[in-house]
Each structure stands twice: as structure tokens, then as C-alpha cells.
N, C-alpha and C positions, 0 to 999 in steps of 0.2 A: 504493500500500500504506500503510496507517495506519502511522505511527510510536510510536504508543503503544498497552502491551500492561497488560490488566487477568485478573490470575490470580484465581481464586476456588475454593470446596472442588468443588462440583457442579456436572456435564454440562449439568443444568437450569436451571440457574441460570446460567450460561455463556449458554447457547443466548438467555435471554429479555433479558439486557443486550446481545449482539451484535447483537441486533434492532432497541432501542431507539437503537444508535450508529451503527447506518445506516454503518458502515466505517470511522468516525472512531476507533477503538480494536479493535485483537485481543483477542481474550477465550478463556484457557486456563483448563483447572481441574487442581484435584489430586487429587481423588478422596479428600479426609479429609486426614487428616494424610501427613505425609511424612520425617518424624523424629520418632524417640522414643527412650528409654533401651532399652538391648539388649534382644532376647525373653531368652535364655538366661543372661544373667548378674546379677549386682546392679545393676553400671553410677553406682553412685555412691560417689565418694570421702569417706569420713564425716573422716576425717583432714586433708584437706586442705579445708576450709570448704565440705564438702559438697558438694563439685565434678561434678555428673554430666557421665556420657559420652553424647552424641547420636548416632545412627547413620540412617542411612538406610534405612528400614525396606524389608526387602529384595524386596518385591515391588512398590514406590517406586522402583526402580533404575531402571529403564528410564526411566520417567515423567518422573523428576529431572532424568535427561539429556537429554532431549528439551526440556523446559522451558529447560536450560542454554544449545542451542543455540538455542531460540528467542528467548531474552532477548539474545543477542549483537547480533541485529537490528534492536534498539528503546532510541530515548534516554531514553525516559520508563517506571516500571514503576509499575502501579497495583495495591496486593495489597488485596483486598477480601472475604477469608474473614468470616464472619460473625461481627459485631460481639460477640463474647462473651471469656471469657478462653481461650478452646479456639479459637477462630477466631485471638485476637492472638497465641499458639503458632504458629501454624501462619504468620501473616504472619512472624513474627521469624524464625522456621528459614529459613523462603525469603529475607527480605531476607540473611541470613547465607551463603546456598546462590549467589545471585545478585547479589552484592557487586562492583561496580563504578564507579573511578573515575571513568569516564566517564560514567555512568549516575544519573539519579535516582530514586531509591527513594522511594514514596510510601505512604501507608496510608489507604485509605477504607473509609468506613461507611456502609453501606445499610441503612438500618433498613427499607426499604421498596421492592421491586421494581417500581419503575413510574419514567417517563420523568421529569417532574420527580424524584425520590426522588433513582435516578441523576444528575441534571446537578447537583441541590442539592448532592450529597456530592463531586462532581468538581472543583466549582467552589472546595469550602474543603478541599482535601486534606491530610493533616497526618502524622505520624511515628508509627511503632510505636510502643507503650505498654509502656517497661521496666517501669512499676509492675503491671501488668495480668499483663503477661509473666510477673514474676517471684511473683505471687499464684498462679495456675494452676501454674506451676513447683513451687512449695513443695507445694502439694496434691499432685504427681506425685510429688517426693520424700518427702516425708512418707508416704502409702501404698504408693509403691518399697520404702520400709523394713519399715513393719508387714508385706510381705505377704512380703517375701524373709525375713522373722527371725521370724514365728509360724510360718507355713506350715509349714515344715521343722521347727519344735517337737512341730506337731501331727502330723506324721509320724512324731517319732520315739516319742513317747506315746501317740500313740492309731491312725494310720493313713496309710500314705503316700496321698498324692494328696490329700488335706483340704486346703484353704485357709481363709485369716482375710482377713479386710480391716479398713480403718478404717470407716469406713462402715455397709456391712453387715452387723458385727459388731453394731451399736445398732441396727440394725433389728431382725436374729432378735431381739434384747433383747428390744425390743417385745415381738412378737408370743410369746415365750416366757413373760415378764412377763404378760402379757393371758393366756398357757392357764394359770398359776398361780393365774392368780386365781379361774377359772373353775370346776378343779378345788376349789379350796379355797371353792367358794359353797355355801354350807346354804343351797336352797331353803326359805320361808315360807310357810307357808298364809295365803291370808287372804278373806273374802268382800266382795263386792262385792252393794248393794242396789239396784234402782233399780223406778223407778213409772212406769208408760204414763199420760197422761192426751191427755181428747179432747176439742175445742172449736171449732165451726162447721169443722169434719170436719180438721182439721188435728191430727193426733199427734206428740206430744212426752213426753221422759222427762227426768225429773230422778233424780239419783244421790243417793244420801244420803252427807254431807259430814262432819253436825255430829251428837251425842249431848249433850243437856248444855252447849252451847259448846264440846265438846273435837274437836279433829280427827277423823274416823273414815280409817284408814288407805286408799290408793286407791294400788297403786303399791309401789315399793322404799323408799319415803322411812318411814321409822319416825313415827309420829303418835301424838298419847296415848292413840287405841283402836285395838286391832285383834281385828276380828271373826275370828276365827281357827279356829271350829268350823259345822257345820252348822245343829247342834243351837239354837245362838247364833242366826243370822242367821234359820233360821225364825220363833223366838222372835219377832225383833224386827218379819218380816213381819206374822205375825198378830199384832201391837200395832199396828202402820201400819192396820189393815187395818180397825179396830175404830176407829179417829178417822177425824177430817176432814183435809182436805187444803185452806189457804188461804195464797193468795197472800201473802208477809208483806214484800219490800218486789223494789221492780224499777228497775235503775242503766242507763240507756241513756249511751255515751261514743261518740263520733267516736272513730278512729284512724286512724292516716296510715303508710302503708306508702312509705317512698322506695325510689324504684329501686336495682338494686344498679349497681356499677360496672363499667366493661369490664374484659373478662380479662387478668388477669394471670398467668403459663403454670400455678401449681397452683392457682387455684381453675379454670379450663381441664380440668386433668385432673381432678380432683374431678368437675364438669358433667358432662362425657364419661359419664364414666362410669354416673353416677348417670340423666343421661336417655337417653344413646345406648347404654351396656353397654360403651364399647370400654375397652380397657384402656390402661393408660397409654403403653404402648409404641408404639403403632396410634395413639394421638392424638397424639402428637408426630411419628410418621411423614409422617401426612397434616397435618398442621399445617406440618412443615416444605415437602411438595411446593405447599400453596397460597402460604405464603410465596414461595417461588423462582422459581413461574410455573408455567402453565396456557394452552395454548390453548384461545381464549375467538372462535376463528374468522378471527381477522387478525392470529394469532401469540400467542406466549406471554404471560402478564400476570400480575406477581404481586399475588395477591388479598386477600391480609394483609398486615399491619406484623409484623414480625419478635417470633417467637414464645417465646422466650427472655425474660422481663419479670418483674421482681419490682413495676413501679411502672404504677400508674392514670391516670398523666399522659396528654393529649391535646393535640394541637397545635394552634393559634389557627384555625391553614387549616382541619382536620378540624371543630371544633366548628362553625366559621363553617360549614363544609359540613353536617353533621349538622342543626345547625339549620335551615338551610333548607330540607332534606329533612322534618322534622318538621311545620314550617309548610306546606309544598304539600300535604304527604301527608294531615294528621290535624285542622291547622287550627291558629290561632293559639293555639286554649284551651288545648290540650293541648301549651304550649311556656313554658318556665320563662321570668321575665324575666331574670334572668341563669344563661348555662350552670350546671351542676352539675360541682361540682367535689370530689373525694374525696381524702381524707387518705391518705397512705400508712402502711406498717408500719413498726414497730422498725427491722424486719434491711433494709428496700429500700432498696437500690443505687439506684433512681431514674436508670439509665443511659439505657432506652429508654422510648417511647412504651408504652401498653397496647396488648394485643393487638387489632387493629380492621381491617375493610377499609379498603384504597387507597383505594378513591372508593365512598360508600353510596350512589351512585346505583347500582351495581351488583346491585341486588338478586339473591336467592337465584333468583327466576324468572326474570332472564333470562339467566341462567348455567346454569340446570338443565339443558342438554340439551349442556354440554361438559364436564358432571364425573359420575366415578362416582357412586353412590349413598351411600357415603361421604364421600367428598369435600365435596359438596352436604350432608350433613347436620350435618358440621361446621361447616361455610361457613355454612349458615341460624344456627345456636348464637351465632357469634360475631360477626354482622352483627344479630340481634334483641339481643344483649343490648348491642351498642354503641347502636344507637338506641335502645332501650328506657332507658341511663343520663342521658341527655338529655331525659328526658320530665317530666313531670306526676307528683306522687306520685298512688297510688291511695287512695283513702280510704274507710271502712268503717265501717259505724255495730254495736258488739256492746251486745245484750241479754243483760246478766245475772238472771237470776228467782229469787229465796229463796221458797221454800215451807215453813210450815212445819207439823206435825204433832207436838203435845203438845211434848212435849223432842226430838225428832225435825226436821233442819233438811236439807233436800232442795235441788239446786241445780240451772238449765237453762241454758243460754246459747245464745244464737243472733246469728249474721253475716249483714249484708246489704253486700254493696259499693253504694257509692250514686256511687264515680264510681271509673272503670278506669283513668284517664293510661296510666303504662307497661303494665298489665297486656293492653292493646291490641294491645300487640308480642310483650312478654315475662313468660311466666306461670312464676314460678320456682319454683313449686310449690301456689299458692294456689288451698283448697279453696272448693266449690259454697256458694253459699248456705245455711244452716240457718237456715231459718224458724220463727219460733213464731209464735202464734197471739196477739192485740190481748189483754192481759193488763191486768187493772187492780190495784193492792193493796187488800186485804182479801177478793176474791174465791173463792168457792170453788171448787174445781176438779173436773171428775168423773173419776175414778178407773176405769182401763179393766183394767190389770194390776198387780202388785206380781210380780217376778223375783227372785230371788234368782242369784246363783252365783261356783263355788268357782275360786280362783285363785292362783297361787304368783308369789314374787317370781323376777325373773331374772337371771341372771349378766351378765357386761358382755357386751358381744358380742362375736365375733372380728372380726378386723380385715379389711376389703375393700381393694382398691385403693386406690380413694377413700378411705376412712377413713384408711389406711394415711399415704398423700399427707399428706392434714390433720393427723394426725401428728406426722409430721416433720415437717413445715414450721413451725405450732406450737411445737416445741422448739429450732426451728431448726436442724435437722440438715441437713446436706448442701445442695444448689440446688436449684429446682425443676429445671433440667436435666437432674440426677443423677438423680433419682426415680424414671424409665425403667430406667435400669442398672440400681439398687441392688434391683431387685423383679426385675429378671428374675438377677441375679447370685442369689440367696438361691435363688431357684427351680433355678435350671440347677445348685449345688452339692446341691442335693436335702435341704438346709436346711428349708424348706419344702413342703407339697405346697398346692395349692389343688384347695379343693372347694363345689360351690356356691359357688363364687364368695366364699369365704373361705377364710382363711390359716391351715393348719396347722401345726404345728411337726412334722418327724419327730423321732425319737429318736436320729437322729444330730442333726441340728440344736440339740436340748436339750441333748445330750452335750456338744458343740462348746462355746454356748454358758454352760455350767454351769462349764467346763474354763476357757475366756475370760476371763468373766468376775472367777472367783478368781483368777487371774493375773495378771491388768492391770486391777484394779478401779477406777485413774484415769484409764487410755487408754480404753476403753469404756464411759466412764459417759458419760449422755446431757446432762450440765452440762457437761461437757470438751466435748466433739465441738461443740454448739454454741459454745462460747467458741473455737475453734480457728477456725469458721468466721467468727466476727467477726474474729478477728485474721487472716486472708485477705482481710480485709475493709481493713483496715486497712492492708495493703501495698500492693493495687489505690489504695487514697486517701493512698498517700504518708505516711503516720503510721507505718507501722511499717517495722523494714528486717528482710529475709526473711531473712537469719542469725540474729537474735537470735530469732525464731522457731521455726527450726529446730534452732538449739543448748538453745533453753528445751524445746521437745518431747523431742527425743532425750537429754537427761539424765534424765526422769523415763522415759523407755518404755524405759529403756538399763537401768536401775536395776532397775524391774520385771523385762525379759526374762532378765539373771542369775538372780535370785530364783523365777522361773517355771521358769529349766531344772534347777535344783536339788530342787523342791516339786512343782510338776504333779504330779497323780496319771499312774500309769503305768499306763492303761488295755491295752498289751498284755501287761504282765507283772502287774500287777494286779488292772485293774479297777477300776470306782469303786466303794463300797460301795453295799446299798440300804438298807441297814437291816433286811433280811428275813434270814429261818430258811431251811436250805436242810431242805425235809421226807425227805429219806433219813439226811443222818448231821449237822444241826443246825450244821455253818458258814454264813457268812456266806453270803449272795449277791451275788455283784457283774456290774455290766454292762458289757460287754465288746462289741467290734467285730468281725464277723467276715465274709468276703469278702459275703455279702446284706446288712449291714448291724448295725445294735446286735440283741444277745440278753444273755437273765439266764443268769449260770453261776454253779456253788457255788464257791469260792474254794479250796475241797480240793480240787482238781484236781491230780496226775491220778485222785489214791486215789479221789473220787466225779467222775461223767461225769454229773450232772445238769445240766440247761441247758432254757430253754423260750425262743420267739419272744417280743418285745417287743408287745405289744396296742397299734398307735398309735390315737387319736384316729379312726373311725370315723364317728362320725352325723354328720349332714349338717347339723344346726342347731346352736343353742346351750342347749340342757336340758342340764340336769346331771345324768349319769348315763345317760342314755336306750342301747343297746345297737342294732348293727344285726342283725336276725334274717334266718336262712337259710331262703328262702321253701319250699325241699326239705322240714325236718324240723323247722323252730323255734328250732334253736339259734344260740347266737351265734355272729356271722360273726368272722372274726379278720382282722386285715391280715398279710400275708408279703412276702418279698421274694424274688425267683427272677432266672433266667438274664434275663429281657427285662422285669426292675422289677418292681413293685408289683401283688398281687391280694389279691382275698379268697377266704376259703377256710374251708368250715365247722367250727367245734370237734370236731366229732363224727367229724370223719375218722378211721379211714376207710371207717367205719359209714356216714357220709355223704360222698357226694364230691363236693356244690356246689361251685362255683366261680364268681367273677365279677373281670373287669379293675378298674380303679380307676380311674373315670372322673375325673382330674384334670390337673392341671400339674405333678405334683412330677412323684414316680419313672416315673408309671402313664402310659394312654395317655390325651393330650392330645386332651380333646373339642372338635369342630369347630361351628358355625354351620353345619348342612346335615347335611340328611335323607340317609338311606340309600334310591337308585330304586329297592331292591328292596323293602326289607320297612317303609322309613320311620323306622326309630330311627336315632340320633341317629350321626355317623360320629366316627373317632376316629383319633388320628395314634397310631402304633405304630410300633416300632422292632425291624427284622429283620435278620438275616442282608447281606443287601446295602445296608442302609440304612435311612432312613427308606419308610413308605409307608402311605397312607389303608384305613381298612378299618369295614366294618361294627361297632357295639357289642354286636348283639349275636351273635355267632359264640360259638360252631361253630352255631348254629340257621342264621343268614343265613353265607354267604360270601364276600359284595360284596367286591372291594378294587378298588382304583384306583392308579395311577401317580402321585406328584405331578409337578407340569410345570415346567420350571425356568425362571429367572426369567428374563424375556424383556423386554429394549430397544428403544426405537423406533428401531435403528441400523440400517442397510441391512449385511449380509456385505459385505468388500470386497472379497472375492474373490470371490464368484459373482455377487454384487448382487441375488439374488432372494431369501435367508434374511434372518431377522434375525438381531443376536446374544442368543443365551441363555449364561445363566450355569451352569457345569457344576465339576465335581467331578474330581480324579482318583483314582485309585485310594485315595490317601495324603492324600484330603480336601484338596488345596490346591484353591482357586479357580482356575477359568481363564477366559477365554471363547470360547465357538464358534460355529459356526451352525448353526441350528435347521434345517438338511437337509441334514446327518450322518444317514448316510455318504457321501450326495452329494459334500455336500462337506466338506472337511476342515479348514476356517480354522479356524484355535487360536493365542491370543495371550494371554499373562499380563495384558495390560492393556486396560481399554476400548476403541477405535475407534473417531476421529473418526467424526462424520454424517456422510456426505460425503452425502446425500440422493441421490443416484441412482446408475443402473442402468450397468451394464456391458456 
């Protein structure tokens, strides 16, 4: 029997190191964390130098103990949670849980699931990281506090069940911030001119730029002309139209496109998104099951370097490997003479490697037939853009062409790539060649068309995931880590909906944060929240000590939260004002919360009972102003909020009785990836009576619905040995797990079960 025992968070991760040690080491996991601050109470002593209480999270009990007695058995303990400040948490509690005289307590880091990776980290084992510890710690207390002293503010003023956080509070900002500005955009008219010309059969158009020398406006950006009527822009057609059109001078430049560098976890999620659609939560999911292991046909192997990264750095061994794979594969031209090496950011930590495969001999093809479809498309993403960082810049010759026409100055340009390096592997978005035709100056041109057309300037856009991401990160809010939480937390408190695939605010959301805001306008400001995160920063690097940080937070959030319980508007006795007329007896109007959610009421209440639904954010783009129309009778669609969320519903009720769900993420039902067998539109997650459960979008026409399946492990039942186990619900929503032939059979255990891989 091994006498050394390696505990880590995951099954998966468990299973692919026990493999690698061939018996030389037991290997437990914990399944996350195992202590935290109580579910149901504060749990931190602010008196006594902020002292929190740890508990054993109580569906951890079991786990704990079993781990206790197995730790009795072994002289050596290896804790090897994943190398982050959320992993050194979770080492510290356990060295604290598993504290023995006898016993060596160890702390290793696997930045990397493969057999060297492990023996590398085994071989220089070293001690928990109090500085680390006590950084992630602070962030626990520090949003312990925000969320146990607003929360229950915004219960008592606006509505019980609301929550605040530190965090997510400056995101809604965001996204609140971006629909203000939105609203308050006065769209611009302005025209756009351009000319078709043709020459040894190749078609090309030049835009008109210049009038005079003066700018002509093209875009948002204010210029010293803007064509701003119709009337105008034919005009200047028919003056084009009645001169010549001659080449008047043409700039040919080389430009060199360097490759970008390997991922680091949020430009990772940005990518995702942007080429594959997944969303941030789904990229870190499967990012972290390639990290941890994969069978790859002779056991588990982890496929990436650990996916948690603010820093570009690469290891001597990796580039020496990369390199050579460059040179076999694409030939020596297209191989730098020395690696390329990339600067890091401000805020990077610089703790781990960039995101990259184990070994790039791994290619995405010969892996493709042991990984999902996702999986594999991740996996291609972040193996082309590590060999693609390694390459040859690409380089590109642009023609620029001035034409000109009396005082009239016209402009073409055109791209030819004359050499691809990295674009061989990894094309990060670069467009087809645009050809023009062998141009000479003074030449004159022939003239096929002149176009005219009308155009408005646009608001910023709302925010995508991705966008969202870039962001924060940007301002430096929060870790790339968190980014997953903080967008599904906004979402799940109904903060937000998403639609098309961008971020709306609801009108509780705005509510919330408008109320926030004025409250703690230096705890929620997006200059704070990043400076908090440097000085986290700063504890992890031994510069700062995490009481003086904690006592400098809590004097100003202490200070604000008096002054907020005395001031907050009192949205249930209140209301907030809107500034509006109430049209029956001319009080104010104010917006108030009521079981569906915010609505306007007159402020004479009870003497006037006037009150009307809140209009959210509707259209599915970003125009200003655009309305959704009710395809029944024309009018405009309204959003509501009902017994099972969010629909629409026409003005004209109830003349008209359209109806339609809200095909989103907020309140409404959650649109799926996948066709309905019956009728083909798009399927949707809905929430009923006994649960969740799949169902057609477009009902009552179609009726499809479907069961979802619960989540199911590759564990053998241990007690029938023919099920596997799936993860199930009880009545009261706690987790359990069973096996998947129930009622067969009955195995039910609060906690995972060991593999034991075979049959009984």
C-alpha cells in the first residue's frame, strides 16, 4: 500500500494523477471546497480583528471524515487543489482539518496534468501560502460583509429577497451605465457617396472623403462636413457626375501583422465566445475538464496547462517543443530566429504559465475521436493559437488610391497578403483579399455608377459576454476567474435578462442599481473595486497585511451603510420618484416593486389607484427607439411579468390577445442550441410546476416537451453494479446521488462514490 496520500478538489483529476503514480501515492479528492463561513449567519467577528468562523460545510460532513480517517494511514500528505487562491483555501482548511504531529503536510502545484508536470511538482514540494490564503480570505470577508449589511437594507427598502454584492454591483453599473447612454443617443442623419469604376473587368469603389480638403463625415466621428440631407448629397452626385474622375496620387506600404499571444483565461473567454458562441461559463467548464484529464485511449491525460492565467509566459521545455513542431511541420521559413516573447499586463500576477497544450504534438486530429464536439473545439482554439504565437509575422502589402474630381477627393484601398506565417495556423479574424485593378497617377478612370445613401449615427452597443469580459478586465475588476460567477450571479438575480445575445438591464436591476449606487457611491465605483483588487494583490505578494485592509474598507463602507439606512429612498413606502404627472389627479408618479416585479404608481395612493406595467427594453438590436410590433394587429408589444416570468403581451389587450414567451436568460424561458423534432423552432428551458423542463418555443401551436436527464457519472452503482450514478434532487432541492435504474434500484448517498470500476 502507498504511504503517501495526494488530496485534490476533483474525481477527474484524482483518477488521471493515480494513473500516472502507478501506486506510489493514494489520491482523494474533495469535491470543491470543504469549509466556508456559515450558510445562515454572518460568521465574522468585525470586533474582534475580523475574526471569521469556519464550519464544515455541511454536506462536506461525511467527506471530511472519511478523508480524516484516511489521513490516519499515511506519513506523508500531499494537498494539491488547484494552484489559485481558491484552491490555497481549500489546501489551508484541510492542512488545519488534518493536522498532525506525526504527519507531514505538504502543498503542491500542478500547473499541468501530465506525468513529468506531476513528478516536476512532487519532486520540489513546499508549504501552504498564508499570503495567498489570507488575499482570497479578505475577498471572502470583505463580500461576507457587503452582502450580509446591503442585502437586508434592500429588503427593508425596496424588497425582501434582493441581494447586493461587491462585485456584481459594478457590473449591473456597466451594463446600466451603457443602457443610459443608449437611451440618451440622438441618432444623426448623414449621407454616404461612393463611385463604381471598371478597368480590365475588375470593379472597384471609392467613397468620397474630402470636399474642399475638409473631412466629409463617414461614421459617428463629427468631421467638418456632414452631408446631412438628401437633397444635398444628390446635388453633389450630379456635380460628380458632370466631371472626370483621375487618379490623383496612389501610396503602396508593406504591413506586418505579429501573431497574437497564447491565452491567457479572459482573452480565452472573449475567443470562445466570439468564434465558438459558448458562453463564459461553458468555456471555463470544459477548459477546466481538459485541464484535469481526458481519456485519450490508454487513460486519462491532461490536455492543457492550467486554465486560470493572467500571464503569456511559456516554458523553455514548451517553446523548445513548439519550435520544433513549427520547423517539421511548416518548414524553417516560417520559424522566428528567436522565440517570441510577449509582454504582460499592469494587473498580471505572472503566477502560471499561458494557457497551452501538454505536448503540441498532440494535435487536435489525433485527439478528435476521444473528445466531445466541444471539447475538441476548444482544444483546436487553444493549440492553433499557441502554435500560431510562435510563428512568422504575416505580412501584407495595402493600396491606398486618391481620386480626384474638381474639389471633390474620393478614396479606395485594397489588401493583398503576400506572405501568411501565422495566418497558416491561426486566422484571428483577417479579411479576403481586396483587389484593385494596376492603377497608375494621372489616369483617368471610367465611371460605371455614382450611389448615393442615407445613414444614421449609432449608439454604443450593449454589452455581450465577451464584451462584457473585456470590460472588466480592462478596469480591472474582479479575476478572470470570477467572470463566470459575476455574469451568471446578475443573470440568476434577474438583474439582467439577455437577449440576442446581449445584456439587458431589467427595471429591477436599474432600480437596485440607481438605489446602490446613491448609497455607497465609493464602494461601487469602478476606481475602488479595481484598486481593492490591486491591494489583494498586494497581500498575495506580501506588501500588504490583510487587516489594514480590511479595517481601511470597512471604515468607509461602515460610514456609508449608517448614512444609506437613514437616506435610501423607501421604495415600499414610497417609491422613487419619476418625474412624471400622474394623468387622473396630477401627483407625482413613482416606481415601486410589487410581487411581478417594478411598476409606475401615482404617489396618492390610496385616494388615486392609478398604476401601469414598467415597458423594459424590448428590440433585439441597438437603434434607438425602434418598438417590437405585434405580428396579430401592429401594435406595440409590451414586456410583463407573470406567475412563471417574463412575456410579451400586446398593448391592445384585450382587443388583442397576442402573446409571446421571452426568448432569453433573464426572467423568460432560456433558449437552447437545438431544434424542436417536431415542428423545428428553436427549444426553450421553462420552469413549471414540478421543476424545470424542455419544451417547444413555439407553443400552444407545437406541444413538444421533453424531460431533462440528470446529470450522469462515469461511476458504476455500488450497489447493483449495472446503473450508473446520476445526480438527483429531493423534494427540498438538496442534491443527492442515485442510480440511474430507480426504482430498481434504490442506492442514495449524499456524497459521490468511489469508481470502484466493476460489476457485482
Amino acid at each position: 500500500m502507498a504511504d503517501r496520500l495526494i488530496i485534490v478538489e476533483s474525481p477527474a483529476k484524482s483518477r488521471t494523477i493515480e494513473k500516472y503514480l502507478k501506486g506510489k501515492y493514494h489520491v482523494e479528492a474533495t469535491m470543491g471546497h470543504i469549509v466556508d463561513l456559515p450558510k445562515n449567519e454572518f460568521g465574522i467577528d468585525i470586533e474582534n480583528g475580523f475574526k471569521p468562523r469556519y464550519v464544515v460545510i455541511e454536506e462536506k460532513m461525511k467527506l471530511v471524515s472519511g478523508l480524516k480517517k484516511k489521513a490516519k494511514n499515511y506519513s506523508e500528505i500531499y494537498l494539491a487543489a488547484d494552484p489559485d487562491r481558491e484552491g490555497e483555501a481549500i489546501c489551508y482548511h484541510l492542512k488545519n482539518l488534518l493536522y498532525s504531529k506525526d504527519k507531514k503536510i505538504y502543498r503542491v502545484l500542478f500547473n499541468e496534468i501530465t506525468p513529468s508536470g506531476i513528478a516536476k511538482a512532487l519532486e520540489s514540494p513546499g508549504d501552504v501560502d498564508t499570503n495567498k490564503f489570507n488575499a482570497q480570505q479578505t475577498r471572502r470577508i470583505i463580500d461576507r460583509i457587503v452582502g450580509y449589511r446591503v442585502s437586508p437594507l434592500l429588503w427593508d427598502k425596496v424588497k425582501r429577497g434582493l441581494s447586493a454584492g461587491r462585485v456584481q454591483t459594478v457590473a449591473l453599473r456597466i451594463i446600466c451605465e451603457r443602457e443610459d447612454e443608449i437611451r440618451r443617443f440622438n441618432k444623426e442623419e448623414y449621407w454616404t457617396i461612393t463611385a463604381e469604376f471598371i478597368k480590365n473587368e475588375i470593379p472597384f469603389i471609392s467613397k468620397l472623403i474630402e470636399i474642399d480638403g475638409k473631412k466629409v463625415r463617414i461614421g459617428n466621428k463629427k468631421t467638418d462636413i456632414t452631408i446631412d440631407k438628401q437633397e444635398i448629397a444628390e446635388a453633389i452626385k450630379e456635380e460628380l457626375g458632370k466631371g472626370n474622375f483621375v487618379v490623383n496620387e496612389i501610396k503602396r506600404k508593406q504591413k506586418k501583422r505579429n501573431p497574437l499571444p497564447p491565452f491567457i483565461t479572459s482573452k480565452l473567454q472573449q475567443e470562445a465566445a466570439r468564434v465558438l458562441d459558448f458562453p463564459v461559463k461553458k468555456t471555463m467548464s470544459i477548459a477546466q475538464r481538459l485541464y484535469e484529464g481526458i481519456d485519450i485511449g490508454d487513460g486519462p491525460v491532461g490536455l492543457i496547462t492550467y486554465m486560470r492565467t493572467d500571464s503569456t509566459r511559456v516554458s523553455e521545455e514548451a517553446l523548445a517543443s513548439v519550435r520544433g513542431f513549427i520547423e517539421k511541420e511548416f518548414g524553417v521559413e516560417e520559424l522566428p530566429e528567436k522565440p517570441n516573447i510577449f509582454g504582460k499586463s499592469e494587473n498580471a500576477q505572472d503566477a502560471h504559465e499561458a494557457i497551452r497544450p501538454t505536448s503540441v504534438f498532440r494535435t487536435p486530429g489525433s485527439v478528435k475521436q476521444y473528445l466531445s464536439k466541444d471539447e475538441l473545439s476548444l482544444y483546436t482554439l487553444i493549440w492553433k493559437r499557441f502554435v500560431a504565437s510562435q510563428m512568422k509575422p504575416a505580412i501584407f502589402e495595402e493600396t491606398v488610391v486618391k481620386v480626384k474630381n474638381g474639389k471633390y477627393t474620393l478614396e479606395s484601398s485594397g489588401t493583398v497578403l503576400k506572405k501568411e506565417g501565422f495566418l497558416k495556423v491561426y486566422n484571428p479574424g483577417v479579411g479576403k483579399d481586396k483587389l484593385l485593378p494596376e492603377l497608375e497617377e494621372g489616369e483617368y478612370l471610367n465611371l460605371n455608377k455614382i450611389e448615393t445613401k442615407q445613414n444614421f449615427t449609432t449608439p454604443p452597443p450593449r454589452f455581450t459576454e465577451a464584451t462584457l469580459v473585456k470590460e472588466l478586465e480592462s478596469n480591472g475588476i474582479g479575476r478572470p476567474s470570477t467572470y463566470a460567477t459575476i455574469i451568471s450571479v446578475i443573470q440568476n438575480r434577474a438583474y439582467v435578462l439577455m437577449k440576442e445575445k446581449k445584456f439587458y438591464p431589467t427595471a429591477l436591476g436599474e432600480l437596485v442599481n440607481y438605489l446602490l449606487i446613491n448609497a455607497f457611491p465609493g464602494i461601487f465605483e469602478i476606481n475602488y473595486t479595481a484598486n481593492l483588487e490591486k491591494e489583494l494583490d498586494g497581500i498575495e505578494e506580501g506588501r500588504l497585511n490583510y487587516l489594514d485592509v480590511l479595517k481601511k474598507f470597512y471604515s468607509e463602507f461602515d460610514r456609508y451603510l449608517r448614512k444609506a439606512e437613514e437616506e435610501m429612498a423607501n421604495v415600499k413606502r414610497n417609491g422613487v420618484p419619476t418625474g412624471e404627472k400622474c394623468e387622473k389627479c396630477g401627483a407625482e408618479m413613482v416606481k415601486k416593486v410589487g410581487k411581478f416585479g417594478v411598476f409606475i404608481a401615482c404617489s396618492n395612493y390610496p385616494e388615486c389607484k392609478n398604476t401601469r406595467e414598467v415597458v423594459e427594453s424590448a428590440d433585439g438590436d441597438d437603434t434607438n427607439g425602434d418598438e417590437k410590433k405585434c405580428p396579430k394587429c401592429g401594435a406595440n408589444l409590451v414586456l410583463k411579468s407573470g406567475r412563471y416570468g417574463k412575456f410579451y403581451t400586446c398593448s391592445n389587450y384585450p382587443d388583442c390577445d397576442y402573446r409571446e414567451s421571452l426568448n432569453s436568460n433573464g426572467n423568460g424561458a432560456k433558449v437552447l442550441d437545438k431544434e424542436c423534432p417536431v415542428c423545428g423552432k428553436p427549444l426553450v428551458e421553462r420552469k413549471g410546476k414540478y421543476g424545470k423542463f424542455i419544451a417547444c418555443s413555439g407553443y400552444p401551436e407545437c406541444t413538444y416537451i421533453e424531460k431533462q436527464k440528470p446529470k450522469e457519472f462515469d461511476i458504476v452503482c455500488p450497489k447493483c453494479g449495472k446503473g450508473k450514478i446520476v445526480q438527483r434532487k429531493t423534494r427540498r432541492g438538496k442534491l443527492f446521488y442515485g442510480c440511474s435504474r430507480y426504482p430498481d434500484c434504490d442506492y442514495a448517498s449524499w456524497t459521490l462514490p468511489e469508481n470502484k470500476d466493476k460489476k457485482r
